[in-house]
KEPALUM-177301 format. One record per residue (C-alpha): x, y, z; residue in three letters. Coordinates in pm, whole numbers, plus 50000, padded with zeros to 5 digits. Each point is the difference from the previous one (the first is absolute). Last residue first. Example, Ala and Ser with C-alpha at 12.3 -4.5 7.8 and 13.67 -1.06 7.14 Angstrom:
2
((51367; 49894; 50714); "SER")
((49863; 49656; 50066); "ALA")
! end
This chain:
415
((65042; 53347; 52666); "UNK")
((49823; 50137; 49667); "UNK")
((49764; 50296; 49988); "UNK")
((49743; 50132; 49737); "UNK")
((49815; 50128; 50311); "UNK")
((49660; 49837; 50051); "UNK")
((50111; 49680; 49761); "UNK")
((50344; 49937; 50102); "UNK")
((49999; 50031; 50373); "UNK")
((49676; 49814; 50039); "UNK")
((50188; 49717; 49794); "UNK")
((50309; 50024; 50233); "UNK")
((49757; 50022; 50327); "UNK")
((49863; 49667; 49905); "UNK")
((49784; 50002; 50322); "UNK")
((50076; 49630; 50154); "UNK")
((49804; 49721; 49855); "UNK")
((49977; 49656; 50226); "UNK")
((49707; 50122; 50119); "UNK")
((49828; 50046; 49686); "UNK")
((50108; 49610; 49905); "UNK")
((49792; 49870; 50309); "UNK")
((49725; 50199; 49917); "UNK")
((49981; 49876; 49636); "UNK")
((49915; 49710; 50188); "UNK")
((50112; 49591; 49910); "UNK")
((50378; 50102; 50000); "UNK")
((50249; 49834; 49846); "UNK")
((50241; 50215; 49952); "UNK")
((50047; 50003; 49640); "UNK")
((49613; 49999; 49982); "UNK")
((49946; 50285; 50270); "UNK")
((50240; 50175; 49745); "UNK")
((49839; 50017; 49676); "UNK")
((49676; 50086; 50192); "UNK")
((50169; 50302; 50156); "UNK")
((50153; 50079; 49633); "UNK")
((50369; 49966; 49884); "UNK")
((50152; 50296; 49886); "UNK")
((50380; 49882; 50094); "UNK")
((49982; 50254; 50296); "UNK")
((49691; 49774; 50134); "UNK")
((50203; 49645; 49939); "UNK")
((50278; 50189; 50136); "UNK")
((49791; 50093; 50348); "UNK")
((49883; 49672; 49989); "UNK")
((50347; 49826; 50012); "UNK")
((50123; 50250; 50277); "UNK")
((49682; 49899; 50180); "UNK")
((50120; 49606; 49998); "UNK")
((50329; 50118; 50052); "UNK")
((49890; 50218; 50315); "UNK")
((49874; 49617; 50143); "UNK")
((50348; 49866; 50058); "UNK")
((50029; 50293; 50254); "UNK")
((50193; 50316; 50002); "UNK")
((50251; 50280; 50180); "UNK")
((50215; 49954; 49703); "UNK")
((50397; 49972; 50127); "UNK")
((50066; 49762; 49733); "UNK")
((50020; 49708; 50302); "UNK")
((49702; 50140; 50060); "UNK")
((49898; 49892; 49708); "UNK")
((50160; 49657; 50012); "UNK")
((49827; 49955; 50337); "UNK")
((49696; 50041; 49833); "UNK")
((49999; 49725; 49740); "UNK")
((50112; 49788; 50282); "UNK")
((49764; 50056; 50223); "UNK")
((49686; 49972; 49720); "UNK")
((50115; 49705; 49929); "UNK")
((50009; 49850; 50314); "UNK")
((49616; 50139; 50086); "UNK")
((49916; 49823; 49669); "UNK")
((50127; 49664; 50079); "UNK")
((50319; 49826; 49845); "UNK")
((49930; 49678; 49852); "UNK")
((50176; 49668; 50242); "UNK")
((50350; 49884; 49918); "UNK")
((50023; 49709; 50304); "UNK")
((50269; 50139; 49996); "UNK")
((50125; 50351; 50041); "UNK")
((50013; 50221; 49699); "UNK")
((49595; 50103; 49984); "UNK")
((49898; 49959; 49679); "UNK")
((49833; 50248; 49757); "UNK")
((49903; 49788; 49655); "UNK")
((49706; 49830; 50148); "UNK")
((50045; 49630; 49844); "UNK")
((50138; 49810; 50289); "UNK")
((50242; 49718; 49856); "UNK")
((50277; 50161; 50154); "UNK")
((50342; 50150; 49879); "UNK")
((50054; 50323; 50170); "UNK")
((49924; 50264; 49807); "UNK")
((50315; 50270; 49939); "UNK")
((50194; 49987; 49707); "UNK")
((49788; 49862; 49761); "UNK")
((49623; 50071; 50118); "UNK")
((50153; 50361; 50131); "UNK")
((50177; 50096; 49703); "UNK")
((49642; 49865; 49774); "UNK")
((49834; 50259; 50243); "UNK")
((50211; 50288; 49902); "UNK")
((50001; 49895; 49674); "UNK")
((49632; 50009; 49978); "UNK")
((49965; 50375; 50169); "UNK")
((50304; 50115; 49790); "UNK")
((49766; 49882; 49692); "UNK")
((49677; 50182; 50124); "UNK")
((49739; 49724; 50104); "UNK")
((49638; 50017; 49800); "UNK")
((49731; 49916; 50220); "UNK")
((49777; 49734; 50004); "UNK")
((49637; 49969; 50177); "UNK")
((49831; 49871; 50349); "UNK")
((49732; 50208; 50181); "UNK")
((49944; 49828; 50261); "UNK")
((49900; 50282; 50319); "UNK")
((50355; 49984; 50024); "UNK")
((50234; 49806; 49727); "UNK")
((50025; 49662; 49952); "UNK")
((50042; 49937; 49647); "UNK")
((50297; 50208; 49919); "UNK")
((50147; 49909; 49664); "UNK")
((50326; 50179; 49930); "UNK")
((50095; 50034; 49657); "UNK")
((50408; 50040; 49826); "UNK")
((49873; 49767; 49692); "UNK")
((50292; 49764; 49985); "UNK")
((50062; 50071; 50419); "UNK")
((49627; 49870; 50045); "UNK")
((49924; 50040; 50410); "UNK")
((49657; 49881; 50173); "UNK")
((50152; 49620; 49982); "UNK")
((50299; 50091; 50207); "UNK")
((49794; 50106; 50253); "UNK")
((49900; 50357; 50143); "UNK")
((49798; 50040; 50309); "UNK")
((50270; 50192; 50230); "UNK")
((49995; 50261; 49726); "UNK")
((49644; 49992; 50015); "UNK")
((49991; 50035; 50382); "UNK")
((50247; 50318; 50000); "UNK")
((49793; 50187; 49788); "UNK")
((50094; 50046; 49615); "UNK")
((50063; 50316; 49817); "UNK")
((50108; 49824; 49690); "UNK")
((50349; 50197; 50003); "UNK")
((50045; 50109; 50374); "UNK")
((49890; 49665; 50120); "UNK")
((50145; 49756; 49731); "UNK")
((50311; 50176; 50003); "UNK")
((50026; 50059; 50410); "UNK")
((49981; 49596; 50002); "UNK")
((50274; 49928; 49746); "UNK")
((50251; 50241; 50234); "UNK")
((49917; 49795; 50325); "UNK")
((50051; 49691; 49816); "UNK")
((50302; 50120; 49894); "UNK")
((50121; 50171; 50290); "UNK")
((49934; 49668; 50195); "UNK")
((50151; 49805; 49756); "UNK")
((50310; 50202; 50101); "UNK")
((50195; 50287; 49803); "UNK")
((49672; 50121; 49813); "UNK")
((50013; 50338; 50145); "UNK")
((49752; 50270; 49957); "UNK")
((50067; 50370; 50067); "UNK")
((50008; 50111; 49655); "UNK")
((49610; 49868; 50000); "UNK")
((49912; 50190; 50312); "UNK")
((50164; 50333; 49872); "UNK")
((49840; 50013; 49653); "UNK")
((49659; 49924; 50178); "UNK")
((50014; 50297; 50212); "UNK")
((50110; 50215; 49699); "UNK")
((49722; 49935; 49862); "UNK")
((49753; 50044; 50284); "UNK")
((49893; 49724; 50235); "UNK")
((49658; 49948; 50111); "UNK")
((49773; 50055; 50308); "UNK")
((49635; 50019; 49980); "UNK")
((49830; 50287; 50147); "UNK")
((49839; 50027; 50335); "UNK")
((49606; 49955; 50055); "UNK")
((50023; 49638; 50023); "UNK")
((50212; 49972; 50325); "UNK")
((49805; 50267; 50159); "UNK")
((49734; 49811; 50252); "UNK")
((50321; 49766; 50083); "UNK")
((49795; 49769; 50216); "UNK")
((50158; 49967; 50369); "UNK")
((49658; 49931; 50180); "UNK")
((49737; 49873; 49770); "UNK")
((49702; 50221; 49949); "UNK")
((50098; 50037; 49621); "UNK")
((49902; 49652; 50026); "UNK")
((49670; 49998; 50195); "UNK")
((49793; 50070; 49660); "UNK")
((49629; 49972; 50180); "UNK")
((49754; 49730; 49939); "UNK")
((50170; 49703; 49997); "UNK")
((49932; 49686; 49735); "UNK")
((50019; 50230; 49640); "UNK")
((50180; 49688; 49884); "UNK")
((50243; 50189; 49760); "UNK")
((50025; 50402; 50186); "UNK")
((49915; 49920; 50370); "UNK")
((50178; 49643; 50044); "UNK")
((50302; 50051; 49811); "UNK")
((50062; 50346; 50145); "UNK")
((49990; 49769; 50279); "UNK")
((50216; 49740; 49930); "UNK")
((50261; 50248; 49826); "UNK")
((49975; 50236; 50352); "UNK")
((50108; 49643; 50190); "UNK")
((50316; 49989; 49816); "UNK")
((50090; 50341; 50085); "UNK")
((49962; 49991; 50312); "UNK")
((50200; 49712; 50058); "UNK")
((50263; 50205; 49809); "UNK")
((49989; 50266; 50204); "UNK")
((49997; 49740; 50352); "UNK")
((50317; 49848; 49836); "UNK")
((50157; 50355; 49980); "UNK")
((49919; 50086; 50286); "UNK")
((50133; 49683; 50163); "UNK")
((49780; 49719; 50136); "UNK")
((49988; 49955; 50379); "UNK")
((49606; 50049; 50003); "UNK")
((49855; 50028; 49593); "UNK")
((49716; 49753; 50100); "UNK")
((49820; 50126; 50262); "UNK")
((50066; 50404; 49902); "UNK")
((49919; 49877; 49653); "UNK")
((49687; 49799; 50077); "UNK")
((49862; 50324; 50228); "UNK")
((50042; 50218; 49733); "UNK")
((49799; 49782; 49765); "UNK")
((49726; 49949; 50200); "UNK")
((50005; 50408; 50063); "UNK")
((49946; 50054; 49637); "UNK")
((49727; 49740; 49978); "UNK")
((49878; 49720; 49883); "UNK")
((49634; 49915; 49978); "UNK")
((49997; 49837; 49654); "UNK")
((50343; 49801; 50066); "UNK")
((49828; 49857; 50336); "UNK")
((50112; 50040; 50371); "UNK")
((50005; 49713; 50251); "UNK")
((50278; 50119; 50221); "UNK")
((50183; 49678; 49973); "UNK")
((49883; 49969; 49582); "UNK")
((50116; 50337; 49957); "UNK")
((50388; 49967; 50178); "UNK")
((50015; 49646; 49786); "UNK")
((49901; 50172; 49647); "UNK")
((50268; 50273; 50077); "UNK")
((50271; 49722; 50122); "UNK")
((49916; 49777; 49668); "UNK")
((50017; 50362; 49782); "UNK")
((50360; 50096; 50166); "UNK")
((50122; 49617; 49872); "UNK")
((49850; 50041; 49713); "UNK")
((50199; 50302; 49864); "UNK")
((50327; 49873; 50153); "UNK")
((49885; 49691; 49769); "UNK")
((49927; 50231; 49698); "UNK")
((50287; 50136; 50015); "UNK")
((50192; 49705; 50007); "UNK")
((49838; 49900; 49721); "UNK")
((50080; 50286; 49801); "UNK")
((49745; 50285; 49934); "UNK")
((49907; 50076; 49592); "UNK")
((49791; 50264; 50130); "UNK")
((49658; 49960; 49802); "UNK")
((50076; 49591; 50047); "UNK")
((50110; 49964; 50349); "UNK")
((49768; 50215; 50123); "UNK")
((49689; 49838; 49848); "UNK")
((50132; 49655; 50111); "UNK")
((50068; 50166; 50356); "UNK")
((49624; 50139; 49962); "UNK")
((49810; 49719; 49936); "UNK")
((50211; 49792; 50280); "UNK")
((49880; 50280; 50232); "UNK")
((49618; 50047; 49912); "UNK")
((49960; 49588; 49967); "UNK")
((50112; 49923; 50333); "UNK")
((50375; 49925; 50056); "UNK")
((50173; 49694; 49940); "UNK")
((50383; 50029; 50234); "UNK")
((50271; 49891; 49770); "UNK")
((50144; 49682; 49957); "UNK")
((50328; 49986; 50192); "UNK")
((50316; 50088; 49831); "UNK")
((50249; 49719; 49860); "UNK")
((50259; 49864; 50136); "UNK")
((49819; 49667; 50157); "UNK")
((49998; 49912; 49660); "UNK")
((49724; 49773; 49882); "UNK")
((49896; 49682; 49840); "UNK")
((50370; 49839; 50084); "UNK")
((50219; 49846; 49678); "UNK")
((49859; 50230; 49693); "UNK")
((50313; 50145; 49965); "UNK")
((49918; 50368; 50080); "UNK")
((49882; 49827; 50318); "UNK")
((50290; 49839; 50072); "UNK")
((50181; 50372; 49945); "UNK")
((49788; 50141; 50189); "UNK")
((50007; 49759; 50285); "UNK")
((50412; 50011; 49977); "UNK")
((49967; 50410; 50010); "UNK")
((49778; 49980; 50382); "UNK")
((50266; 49690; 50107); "UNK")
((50295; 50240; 49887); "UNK")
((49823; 50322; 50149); "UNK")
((49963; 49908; 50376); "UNK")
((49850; 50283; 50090); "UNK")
((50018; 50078; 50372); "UNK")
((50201; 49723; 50068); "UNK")
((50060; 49821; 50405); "UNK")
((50061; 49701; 49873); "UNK")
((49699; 49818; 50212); "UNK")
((49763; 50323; 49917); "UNK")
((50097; 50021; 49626); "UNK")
((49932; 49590; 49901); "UNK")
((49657; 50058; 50231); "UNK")
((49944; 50290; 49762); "UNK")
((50091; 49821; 49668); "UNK")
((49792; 49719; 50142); "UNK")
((49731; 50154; 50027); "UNK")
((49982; 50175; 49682); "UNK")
((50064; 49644; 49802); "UNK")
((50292; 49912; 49800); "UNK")
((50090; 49707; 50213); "UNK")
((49662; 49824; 50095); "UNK")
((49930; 49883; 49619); "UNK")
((50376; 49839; 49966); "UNK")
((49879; 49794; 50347); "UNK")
((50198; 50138; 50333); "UNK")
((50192; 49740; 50213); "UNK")
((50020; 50295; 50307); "UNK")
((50392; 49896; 49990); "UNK")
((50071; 50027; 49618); "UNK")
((49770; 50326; 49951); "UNK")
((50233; 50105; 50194); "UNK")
((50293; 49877; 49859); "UNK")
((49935; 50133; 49692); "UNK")
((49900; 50335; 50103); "UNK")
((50324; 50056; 50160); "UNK")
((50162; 49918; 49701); "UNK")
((49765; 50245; 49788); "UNK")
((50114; 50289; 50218); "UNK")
((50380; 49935; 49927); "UNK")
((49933; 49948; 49629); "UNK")
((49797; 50306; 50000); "UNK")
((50289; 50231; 50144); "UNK")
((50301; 49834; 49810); "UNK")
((49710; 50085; 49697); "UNK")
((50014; 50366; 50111); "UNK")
((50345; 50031; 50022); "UNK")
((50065; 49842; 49655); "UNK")
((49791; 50274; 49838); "UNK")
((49678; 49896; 49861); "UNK")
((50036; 50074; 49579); "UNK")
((49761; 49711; 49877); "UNK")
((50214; 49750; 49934); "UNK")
((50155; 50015; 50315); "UNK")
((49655; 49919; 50145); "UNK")
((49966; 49733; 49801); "UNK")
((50219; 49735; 50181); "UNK")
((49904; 50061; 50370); "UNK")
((49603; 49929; 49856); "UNK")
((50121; 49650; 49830); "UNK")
((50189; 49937; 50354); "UNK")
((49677; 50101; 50229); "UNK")
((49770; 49809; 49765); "UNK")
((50216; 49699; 50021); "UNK")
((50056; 50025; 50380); "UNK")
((49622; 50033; 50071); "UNK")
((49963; 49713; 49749); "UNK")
((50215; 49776; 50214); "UNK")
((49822; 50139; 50296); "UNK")
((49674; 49891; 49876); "UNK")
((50068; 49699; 49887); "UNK")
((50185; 49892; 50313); "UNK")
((49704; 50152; 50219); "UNK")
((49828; 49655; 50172); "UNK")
((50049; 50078; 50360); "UNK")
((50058; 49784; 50230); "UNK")
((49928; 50098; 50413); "UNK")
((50232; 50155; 50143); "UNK")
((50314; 49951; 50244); "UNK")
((50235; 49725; 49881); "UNK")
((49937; 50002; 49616); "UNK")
((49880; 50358; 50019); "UNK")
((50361; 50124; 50203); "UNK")
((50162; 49802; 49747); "UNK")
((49845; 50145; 49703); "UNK")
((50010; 50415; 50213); "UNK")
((50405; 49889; 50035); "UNK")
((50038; 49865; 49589); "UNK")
((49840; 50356; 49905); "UNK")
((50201; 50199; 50237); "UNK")
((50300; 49829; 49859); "UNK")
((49891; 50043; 49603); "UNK")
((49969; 50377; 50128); "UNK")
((50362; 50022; 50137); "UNK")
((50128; 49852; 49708); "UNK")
((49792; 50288; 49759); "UNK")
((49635; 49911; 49824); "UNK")
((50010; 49948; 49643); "UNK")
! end
């Protein structure tokens, strides 16, 4: 319920109307503004918000009661972009994140037709882009936020060709300079690489599936890494591995997560994406199977799961998960519990090995689990299953020379 002082603003801005204003028929309204706001108050705390950041909502939702109390706005007017914005100028907010999580929540609850939280609809494209974001999204498994910050570089390309009247089929190398130096002004280098890179994908995309430009500009790109694929993949010997798993800790939930996730990427060999893809239904303790059925380029199957591997993940679901009704089984720990995303996987899978002083990325576990699949006599096309591969390619890159089998068969040796 609103605090003493706010009753008194309340019964000042009624008096002020009575005297002042013209009537205003917005007792309903306010009375359900009130409920809402009290019903939304009470299950926060349910839901893990610290107390400091509902004192901080409560205090923001006052002020939005009595303003919407002295402009006499309808329950349809008050959870509207505009007036979220007219609500921030007069207060002086930036954000105002109590009103944007009470429109959520109403919305969640089937009591407004839309939250004014939620992101805008997304720019439509012409055919050619929104083809290839959908293509994109599915051979590389891309998040949606990805694919936004994907979409948002493709909206500025197709704007900078449309102004200067240039068409896909007559594009050229210097177009796309001139885009990027236009575009990529007061970003840093590290923005303008990945820029880059996002706009080499479109037209790779464009020269080798739709066969729509003439010439391949992307190796033309400035800033592509014209070596990347010509050095070997990088893996973790044996006594590598030893030394990361001695150094995990499973002191916090944290750790424990943290120590379930290394498991099912160093021992199934998956990517950072699938891990942050798997739901409680994908996982059968009684039968120790994983069932991955979005995997890239959608090749879906199940996988056998070591026994440390399952109890290191049945640790985590008992000891660690926060309790939410969300069924992806890696949760974030601060509420609203939300599933983790692939690039925060990936940092804290390797942060733990640098943590075991190994120079390495999440992704070396991924090779590390090839390279055993290979040591284990596995085959190529034995492996581009496991991994999930749709190319045999893919899987030969993934292969480093198996210098300990070259050892043993050209000089009787053994490492």
């Amino acid at each position: 319920m609103p605090d003493k002082r706010t009753r008194q603003s309340i019964e000042f801005l009624n008096w002020w109307l009575k005297e002042c204003g013209p009537p205003r028929d917005d007792t309903t309204a306010q009375r359900r503004l009130e409920k809402a706001i009290d019903d939304y108050l009470e299950w926060m705390p349910e839901q893990g918000y610290r107390p400091g950041t509902i004192e901080d909502y409560r205090r923001t939702l006052n002020k939005f009661v009595v303003f919407t109390k002295g402009r006499g706005l309808s329950w349809d007017e008050m959870f509207t972009m505009d007036t979220l914005k007219w609500f921030q100028k007069v207060r002086a907010l930036t954000w105002a994140p109590g009103v944007r999580g009470l429109s959520r929540y109403l919305f969640e609850q089937g009591k407004i037709p839309r939250s004014i939280a939620k992101r805008k609809a997304p720019v439509e494209l012409p055919e050619n882009y929104e083809q290839y974001l959908a293509y994109h999204k599915q051979s590389q498994q891309a998040s949606d936020t990805k694919i936004i910050a994907i979409r948002r570089v493709l909206a500025a390309f197709y704007d900078h060709l449309e102004k200067n009247r240039i068409k896909l089929c007559h594009l050229k190398i210097e177009h796309v300079d001139a885009f990027l130096a236009e575009f990529g002004a007061g970003f840093s280098q590290n923005t303008k690489k990945t820029y880059r890179g996002y706009l080499r994908g479109f037209l790779n995309y464009l020269y080798h599936e739709r066969l729509i430009i003439k010439a391949d500009l992307a190796p033309l790109v400035v800033g592509r890494r014209l070596y990347a694929q010509a050095k070997p993949p990088q893996f973790l010997r044996s006594h590598e591995v030893e030394r990361l798993f001695a150094s995990l800790k499973v002191s916090t939930a944290t750790d424990i997560r943290t120590y379930a996730m290394v498991h099912l990427t160093y021992c199934l060999g998956l990517r950072p994406v699938e891990v942050s893809k798997i739901s409680l239904d994908n996982l059968s303790f009684s039968r120790t199977e994983l069932t991955l059925r979005t995997r890239k380029s959608n090749n879906p199957m199940t996988l056998p799961v070591p026994e440390h591997t399952i109890k290191a993940v049945a640790a985590y679901l008992i000891g660690g998960r926060p309790d939410s009704k969300c069924r992806a089984v890696f949760l974030s720990f601060y509420p609203p519990y939300r599933p983790l995303s692939p690039g925060v996987i990936g940092r804290y899978v390797t942060e733990c090995m640098r943590r075991a002083g190994l120079c390495a990325t999440a992704y070396w576990l991924r090779h590390t689990y090839a390279q055993n699949l290979l040591e284990a006599g596995a085959s190529v096309y034995e492996i581009k299953e496991m991994l999930g591969h749709d190319r045999i390619e893919s899987s030969k890159s993934y292969l480093h020379i198996h210098t300990k089998l070259m050892r043993e068969v050209l000089f009787d040796e053994t490492l």
